[in-house]
C-alpha angles and dihedrals in degrees: 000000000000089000090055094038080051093053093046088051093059129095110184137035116316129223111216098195129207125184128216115182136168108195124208108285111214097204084051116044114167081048098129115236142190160161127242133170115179130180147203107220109205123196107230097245102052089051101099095042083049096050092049091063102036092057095042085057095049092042087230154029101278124063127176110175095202086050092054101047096064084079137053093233090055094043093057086042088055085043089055088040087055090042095045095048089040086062093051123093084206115074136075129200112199118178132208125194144176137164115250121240115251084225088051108085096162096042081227088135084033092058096038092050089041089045094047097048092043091045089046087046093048097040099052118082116236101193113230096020110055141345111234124269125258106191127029113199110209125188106254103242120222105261125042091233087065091035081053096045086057103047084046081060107054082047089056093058098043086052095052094052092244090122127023122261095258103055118120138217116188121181114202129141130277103288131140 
C-alpha cells in the first residue's frame, strides 16, 4: 500500500491533515467564514501501533469524518477516535486558520495561504518541542487540476526556501 511504503520511507515525525472551511454565502453575507487545515503529527515509531487502533475503531481502512458524522454510529466511532488519539502521548494537533475572502467562492486563495502557513509551521524544528516533519499526508481531491494546484503548492514553498528540499506531500485517500 503507497500510504504504508510512504510511512516506511519516512524518517521523522508525519502530519496526517483534515480541512474544515465555511465560503462566503451570498444569501448570507456577515456569515463568518474560514479556512482551517489541522494535523496529527505522528512520530514514526509510534505509527503502526497508531494505525492498528485507529482502524479497529473505524472497523475498517478507510475513514471521512464528515462522512461519519452524518450517522449516529459514526459519530460515536469519531468520539472513540478523539478519545483514542487524546490518550496517546503520540500524537500532535496543530491548527492552522484564516478568514476567507468575501471575493474568494471556491476558498482556492483561502487553502493555499492556510497550507503554506501549516506546512511552514510543521516543517520547521522547534527544538525542544518537535522534530520537523518529514511527510505531510494530504486528502486527494476529486479532479487532478485541484490535486495539481496542491501539489504546485507544496513546490512553491520548497522553492522559496519555506520548507526544506526533502519534505514530502503525498496525496492518497482517507485510509488508516
Amino acid at each position: 500500500d503507497i500510504l504504508a511504503e510512504a510511512y516506511r520511507r519516512s524518517r521523522g515525525p508525519v502530519a496526517n491533515l483534515d480541512e474544515s472551511y465555511q465560503v462566503p454565502d451570498p444569501n448570507n453575507p456577515g456569515a463568518k467564514t474560514f479556512y482551517l487545515f489541522s494535523a496529527v503529527v505522528v512520530e514514526r515509531d509510534a505509527m503502526a501501533e497508531l494505525r492498528v487502533g485507529l482502524r479497529r475503531i473505524a472497523g475498517s481502512t478507510w475513514w471521512h469524518t464528515t462522512a461519519a458524522l452524518q450517522h449516529a454510529e459514526g459519530q460515536r466511532r469519531t468520539r472513540d477516535m478523539l478519545s483514542f488519539l487524546a490518550d496517546g502521548f503520540e500524537a500532535c494537533v496543530i491548527a492552522h486558520r484564516i478568514p476567507v475572502s468575501v471575493h474568494d467562492h471556491t476558498a482556492e486563495e483561502a487553502r493555499r495561504a492556510c497550507y503554506r502557513g501549516l506546512a511552514t509551521d510543521l516543517t520547521t524544528e522547534i527544538p525542544g518541542e518537535w522534530a520537523p516533519v518529514e511527510l505531510i499526508v494530504l486528502e486527494e481531491r476529486n479532479t487532478m487540476n485541484l490535486r495539481g494546484k496542491d501539489k504546485k503548492n507544496h513546490n512553491e514553498l520548497v522553492a522559496e526556501k519555506l520548507i526544506p528540499r526533502n519534505a514530502r506531500l503525498l496525496q492518497t485517500s482517507p485510509e488508516i
